[in-house]
C-alpha positions in Angstrom: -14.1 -33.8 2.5 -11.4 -33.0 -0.1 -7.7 -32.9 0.0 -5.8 -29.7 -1.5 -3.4 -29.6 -3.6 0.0 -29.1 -2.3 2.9 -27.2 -4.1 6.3 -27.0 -2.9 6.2 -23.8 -4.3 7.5 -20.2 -2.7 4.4 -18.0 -3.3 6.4 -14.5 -2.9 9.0 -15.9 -5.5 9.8 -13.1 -7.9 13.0 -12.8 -10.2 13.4 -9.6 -11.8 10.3 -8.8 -14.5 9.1 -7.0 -17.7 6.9 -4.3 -17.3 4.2 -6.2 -18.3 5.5 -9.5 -16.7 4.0 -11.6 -13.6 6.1 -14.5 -11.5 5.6 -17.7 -13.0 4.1 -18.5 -9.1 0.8 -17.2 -10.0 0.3 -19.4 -13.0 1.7 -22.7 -11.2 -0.8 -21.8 -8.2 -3.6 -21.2 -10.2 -3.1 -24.1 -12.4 -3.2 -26.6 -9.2 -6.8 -25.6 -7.7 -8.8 -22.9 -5.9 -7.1 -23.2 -3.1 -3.2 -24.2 -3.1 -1.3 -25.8 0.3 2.2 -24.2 -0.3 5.6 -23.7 1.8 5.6 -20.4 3.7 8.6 -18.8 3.0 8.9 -18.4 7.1 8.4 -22.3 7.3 5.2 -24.5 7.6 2.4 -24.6 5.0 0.2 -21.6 4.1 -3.0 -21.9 2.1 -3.0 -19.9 -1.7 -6.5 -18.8 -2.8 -6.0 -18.3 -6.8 -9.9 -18.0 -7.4 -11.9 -14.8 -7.4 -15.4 -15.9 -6.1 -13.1 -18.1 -3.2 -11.4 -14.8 -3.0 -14.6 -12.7 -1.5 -15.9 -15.5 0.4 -12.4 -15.6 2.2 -11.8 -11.9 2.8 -15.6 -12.0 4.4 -15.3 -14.3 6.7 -15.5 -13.6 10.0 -13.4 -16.3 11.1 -10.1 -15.7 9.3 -8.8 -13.1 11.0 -6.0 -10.6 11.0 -4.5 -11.4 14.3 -0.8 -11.7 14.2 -0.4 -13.8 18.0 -2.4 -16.7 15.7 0.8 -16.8 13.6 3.2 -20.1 13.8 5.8 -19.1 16.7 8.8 -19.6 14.5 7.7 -16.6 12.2 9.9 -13.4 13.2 7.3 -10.4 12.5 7.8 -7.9 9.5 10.7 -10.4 7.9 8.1 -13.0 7.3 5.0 -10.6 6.0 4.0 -10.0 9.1 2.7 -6.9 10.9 3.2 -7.4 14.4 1.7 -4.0 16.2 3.0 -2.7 19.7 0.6 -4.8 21.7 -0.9 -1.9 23.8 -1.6 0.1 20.2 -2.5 -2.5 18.7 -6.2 -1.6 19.3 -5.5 1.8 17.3 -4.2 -0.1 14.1 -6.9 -0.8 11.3 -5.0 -3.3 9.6 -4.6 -5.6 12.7 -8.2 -5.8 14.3 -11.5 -7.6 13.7 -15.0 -7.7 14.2 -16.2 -5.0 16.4 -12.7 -3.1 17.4 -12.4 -3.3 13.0 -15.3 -1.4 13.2 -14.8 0.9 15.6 -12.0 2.1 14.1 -13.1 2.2 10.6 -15.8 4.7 11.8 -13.2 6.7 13.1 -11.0 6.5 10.0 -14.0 6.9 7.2 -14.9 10.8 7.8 -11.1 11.6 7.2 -11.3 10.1 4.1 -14.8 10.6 2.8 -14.6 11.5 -1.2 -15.7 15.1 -0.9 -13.1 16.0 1.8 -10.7 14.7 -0.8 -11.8 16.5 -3.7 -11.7 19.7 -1.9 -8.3 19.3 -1.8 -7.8 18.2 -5.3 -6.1 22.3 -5.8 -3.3 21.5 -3.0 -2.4 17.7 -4.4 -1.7 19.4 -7.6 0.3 22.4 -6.4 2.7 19.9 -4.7 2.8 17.7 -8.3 3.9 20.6 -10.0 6.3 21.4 -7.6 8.2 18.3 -7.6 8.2 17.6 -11.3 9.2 21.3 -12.1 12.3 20.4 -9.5 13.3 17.7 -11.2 12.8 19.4 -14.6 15.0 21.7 -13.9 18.0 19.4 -12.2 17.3 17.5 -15.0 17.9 20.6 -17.6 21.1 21.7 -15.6 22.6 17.8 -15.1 21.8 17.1 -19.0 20.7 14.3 -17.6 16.9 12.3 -17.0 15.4 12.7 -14.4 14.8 9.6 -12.0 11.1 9.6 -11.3 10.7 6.5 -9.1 12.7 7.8 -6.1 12.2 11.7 -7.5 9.0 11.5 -7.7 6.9 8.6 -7.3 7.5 7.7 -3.8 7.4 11.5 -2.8 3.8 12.6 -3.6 2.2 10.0 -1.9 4.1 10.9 1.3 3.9 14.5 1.0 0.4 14.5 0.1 -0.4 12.5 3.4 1.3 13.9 5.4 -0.1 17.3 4.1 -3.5 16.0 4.8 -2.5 15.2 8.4 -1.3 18.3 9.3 2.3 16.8 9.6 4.5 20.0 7.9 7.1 17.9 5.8 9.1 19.7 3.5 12.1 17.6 3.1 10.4 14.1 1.9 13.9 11.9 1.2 14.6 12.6 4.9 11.2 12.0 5.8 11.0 8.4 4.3 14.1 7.8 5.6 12.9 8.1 9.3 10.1 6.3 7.8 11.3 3.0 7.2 13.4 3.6 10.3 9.6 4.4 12.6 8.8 1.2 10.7 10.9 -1.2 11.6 11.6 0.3 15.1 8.0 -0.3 15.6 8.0 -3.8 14.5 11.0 -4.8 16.4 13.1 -5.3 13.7 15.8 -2.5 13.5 18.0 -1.2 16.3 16.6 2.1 17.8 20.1 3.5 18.5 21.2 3.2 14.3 17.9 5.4 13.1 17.5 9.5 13.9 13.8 9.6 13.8 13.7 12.9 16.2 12.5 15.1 13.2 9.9 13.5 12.4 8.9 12.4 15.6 9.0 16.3 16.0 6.7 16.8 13.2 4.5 14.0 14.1 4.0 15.6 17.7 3.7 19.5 16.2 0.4 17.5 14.2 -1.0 15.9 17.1 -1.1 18.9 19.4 -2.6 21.0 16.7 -5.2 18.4 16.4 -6.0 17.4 20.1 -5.4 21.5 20.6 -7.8 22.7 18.2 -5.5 24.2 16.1 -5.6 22.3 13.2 -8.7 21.3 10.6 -6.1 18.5 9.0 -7.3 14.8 9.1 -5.5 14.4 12.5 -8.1 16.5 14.0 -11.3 14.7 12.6 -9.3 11.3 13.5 -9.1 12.9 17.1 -13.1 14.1 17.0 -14.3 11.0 16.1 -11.8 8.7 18.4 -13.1 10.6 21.2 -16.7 10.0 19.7 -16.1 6.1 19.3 -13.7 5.4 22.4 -14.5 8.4 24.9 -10.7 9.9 25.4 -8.0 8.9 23.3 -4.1 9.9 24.0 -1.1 11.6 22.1 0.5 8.2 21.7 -2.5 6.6 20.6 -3.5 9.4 18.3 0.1 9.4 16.7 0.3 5.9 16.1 -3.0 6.0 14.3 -1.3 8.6 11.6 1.8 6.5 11.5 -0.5 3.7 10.6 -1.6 6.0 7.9 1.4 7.1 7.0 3.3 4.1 6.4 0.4 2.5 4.4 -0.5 5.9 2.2 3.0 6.5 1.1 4.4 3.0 0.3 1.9 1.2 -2.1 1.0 4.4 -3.7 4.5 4.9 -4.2 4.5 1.6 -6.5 1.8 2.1 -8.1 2.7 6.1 -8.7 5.8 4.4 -10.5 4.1 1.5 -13.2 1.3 4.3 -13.9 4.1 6.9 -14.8 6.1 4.3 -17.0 2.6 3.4 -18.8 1.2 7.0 -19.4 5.1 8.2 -20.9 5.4 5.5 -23.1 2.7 6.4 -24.5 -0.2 3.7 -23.7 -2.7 6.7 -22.3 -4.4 8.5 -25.5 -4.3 12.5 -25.1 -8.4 11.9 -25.3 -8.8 9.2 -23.4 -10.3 9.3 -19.8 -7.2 9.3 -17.1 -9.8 7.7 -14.7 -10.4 4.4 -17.1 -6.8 3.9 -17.8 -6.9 4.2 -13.8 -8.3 1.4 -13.3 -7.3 -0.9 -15.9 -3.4 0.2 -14.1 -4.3 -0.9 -10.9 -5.6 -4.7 -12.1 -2.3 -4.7 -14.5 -0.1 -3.3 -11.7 -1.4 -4.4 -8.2 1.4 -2.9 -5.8 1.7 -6.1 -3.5 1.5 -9.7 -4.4 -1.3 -11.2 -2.4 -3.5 -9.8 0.9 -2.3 -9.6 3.8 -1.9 -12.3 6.3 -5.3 -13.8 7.1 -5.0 -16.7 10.2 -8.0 -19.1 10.6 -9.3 -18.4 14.4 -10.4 -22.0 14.6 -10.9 -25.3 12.8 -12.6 -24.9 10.0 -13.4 -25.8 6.4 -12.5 -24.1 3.7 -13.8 -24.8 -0.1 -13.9 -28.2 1.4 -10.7 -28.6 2.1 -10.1 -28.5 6.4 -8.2 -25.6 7.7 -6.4 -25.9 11.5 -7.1 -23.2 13.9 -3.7 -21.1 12.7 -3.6 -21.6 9.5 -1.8 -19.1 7.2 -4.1 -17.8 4.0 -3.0 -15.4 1.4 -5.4 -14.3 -1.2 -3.2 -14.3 -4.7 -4.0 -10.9 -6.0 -1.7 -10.6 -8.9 -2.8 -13.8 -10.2 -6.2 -13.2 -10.1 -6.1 -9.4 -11.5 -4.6 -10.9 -14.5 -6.5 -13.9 -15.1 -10.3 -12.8 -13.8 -12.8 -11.0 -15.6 -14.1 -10.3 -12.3 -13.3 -6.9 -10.7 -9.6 -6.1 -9.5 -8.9 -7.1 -6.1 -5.8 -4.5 -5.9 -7.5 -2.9 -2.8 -8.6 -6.1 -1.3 -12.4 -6.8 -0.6 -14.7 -7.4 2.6 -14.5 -5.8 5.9 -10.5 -4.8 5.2 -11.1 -2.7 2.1 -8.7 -0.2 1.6 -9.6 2.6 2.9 -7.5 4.8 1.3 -8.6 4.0 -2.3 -10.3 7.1 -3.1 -6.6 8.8 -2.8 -4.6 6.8 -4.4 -7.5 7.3 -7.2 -7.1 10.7 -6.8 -3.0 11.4 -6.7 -3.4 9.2 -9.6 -5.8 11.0 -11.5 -4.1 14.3 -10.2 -0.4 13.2 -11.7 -1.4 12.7 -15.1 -3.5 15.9 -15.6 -0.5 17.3 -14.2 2.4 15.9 -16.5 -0.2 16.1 -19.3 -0.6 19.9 -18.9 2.9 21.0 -18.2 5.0 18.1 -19.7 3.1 17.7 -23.0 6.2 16.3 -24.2 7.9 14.2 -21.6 9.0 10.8 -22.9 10.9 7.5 -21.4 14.8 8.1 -21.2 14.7 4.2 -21.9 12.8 2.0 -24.0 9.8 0.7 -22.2 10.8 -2.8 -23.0 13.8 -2.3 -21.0 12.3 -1.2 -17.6 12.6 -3.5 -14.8 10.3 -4.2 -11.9 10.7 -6.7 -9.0 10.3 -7.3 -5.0 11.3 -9.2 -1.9 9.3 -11.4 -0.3 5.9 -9.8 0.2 7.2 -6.4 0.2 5.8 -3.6 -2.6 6.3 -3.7 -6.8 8.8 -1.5 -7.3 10.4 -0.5 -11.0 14.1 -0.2 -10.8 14.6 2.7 -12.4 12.7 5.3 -14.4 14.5 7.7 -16.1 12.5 10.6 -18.1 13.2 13.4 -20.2 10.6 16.1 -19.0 11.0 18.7 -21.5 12.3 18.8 -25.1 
């Protein structure tokens, strides 16, 4: 038995950054061991994995689990990292079950997202690219001004494109991620219901759901609804919406920050007009991993751990950033193990999607700032974001 290093370090520390800049944190972690006892910015210790081979076995264990009710009782839900699902739904939320119910419901999620499904709709992604750079192209043109494309742009695709593949008819998408955040924190206790007007939304969400349970519709709502009723025999409206919330809050929000670093890198020039959009892809996603470290993993019981003994409880975080940039191993942006993301083959695709699109009808769009000057940061264990991104589309 072996006794782990301990730093009296806050993991999710991160003053404001370089493009190509990490927190400091990562390289104090990595430097003490494999696996690092630091201070949970909630209070207690939480366990840091830095390594990638420690990395897979961790995210493949069975018994670190995802179960928020294992969490220390002095942690308050989404302020401290964590996800803490309506209790009755909580069987409809992917990122919040294990084992078997994990299972379950990634059988019902995978044919909504299976690759060809996707690419078939590689023609409407595109049409609603074009439509929101040429919007900003031209406010920019009559302001004289850039345009901003992290809030114009980067954080909108995303949302409209899922929600467009759900069958959820949003047009207006700064409202929409508005009532958003507001769902969001409603749902995790942490905002007051009375201060957020979700109604429209809500509105849209339900015009979705009875397309879907109606027949009506052939969006991703529908073949969630087919196969739910497949896997769990009957499934409800409530459940069925909160299964595309689930979606919706996690396909908009990473995507979003990764949609921004990717836009910074291809206009300052860094992608080659030959090159292959889908390598410089992937070599984005292990510079610019949208969220620090995995999700909160809990330890279901006394156990041990790269010999180092874990009590039943015990906080792990899996230090993505600081392995994508130190490991020669592949990226671990969309996690590993049974709680793969399974919404990697779109972000791939609006990825892929946005640069043939500015290549083609922005040829010469350019950073309104130098690239040295851009700015990126976060709070706590919340997404990357950059600051700013300003951009002159056309001459």
């Amino acid at each position: 038995m072996s006794a782990e290093p301990v730093l009296r370090v806050d993991p999710f520390a991160c003053p404001a950054q370089p493009m190509r800049g990490k927190p400091h944190v990562h390289d104090e972690l990595r430097a003490a061991g494999r696996l690092v006892r630091a201070q949970a910015p909630a209070g207690g210790p939480a366990w840091v994995v830095t390594d990638y081979a420690l990395a897979k076995e961790v995210l493949a264990d069975p018994r670190m689990v995802k179960d928020p009710t294992l969490a220390p009782e002095s942690w308050h839900g989404v302020e401290d990292g964590l996800d803490c699902p309506v209790p009755e739904l909580r069987p409809f939320t992917l990122i919040a079950v294990d084992g078997e119910d994990h299972r379950r419901l990634r059988r019902v999620h995978a044919p909504a997202f299976n690759p060809r499904r996707l690419a078939a709709a590689d023609a409407r992604l595109a049409a609603i690219a074009r439509n929101l750079f040429r919007d900003l192209a031209d406010a920019s043109a009559a302001s004289g001004e850039p345009a901003e494309l992290i809030d114009g742009f980067a954080y909108n695709f995303p949302l409209l494109v899922i929600c467009g593949l759900l069958g959820v008819p949003v047009t207006d998408p700064v409202t929409a991620r508005k009532a958003v955040s507001a769902m969001k924190a409603m749902a995790l206790g942490t905002a007051d219901e009375a201060e957020d007007d979700t109604s429209s939304l809500e509105e849209l969400l339900g015009r979705a759901v009875r397309a879907a349970m109606d027949g009506r519709s052939d969006s991703m709502t529908r073949v969630l609804y087919e196969r739910a009723r497949a896997e769990f025999g009957d499934v409800s409206a409530d459940e069925l919406t909160y299964m595309i919330m689930g979606l919706i809050f996690a396909g908009h929000d990473t995507t979003g920050s990764f949609l921004g670093f990717l836009l910074a890198e291809t206009l300052a020039g860094h992608l080659a007009p030959d090159a292959d959009p889908a390598e410089f892809v992937e070599r984005m996603l292990r510079e610019h991993p949208p969220v620090p470290y995995t999700l909160w993993r809990f330890a279901s019981r006394d156990l041990m751990i790269d010999g180092v003994p874990l009590p039943r409880g015990a906080p792990v975080l899996v230090d993505i950033e600081g392995i994508n940039a130190r490991s020669r191993d592949k990226r671990l942006t969309f996690g590993d193990g049974a709680h793969y993301c399974i919404g990697e083959q779109l972000a791939q695709l609006e990825s892929k999607i946005m640069i043939s699109v500015l290549r083609e009808e922005y040829p010469e769009a350019r950073l309104a700032v130098p690239f040295e000057k851009l700015r990126w940061g976060r709070t706590g264990s919340q997404t990357a974001r950059l600051t700013e991104l300003p951009v002159w589309l056309r001459p």
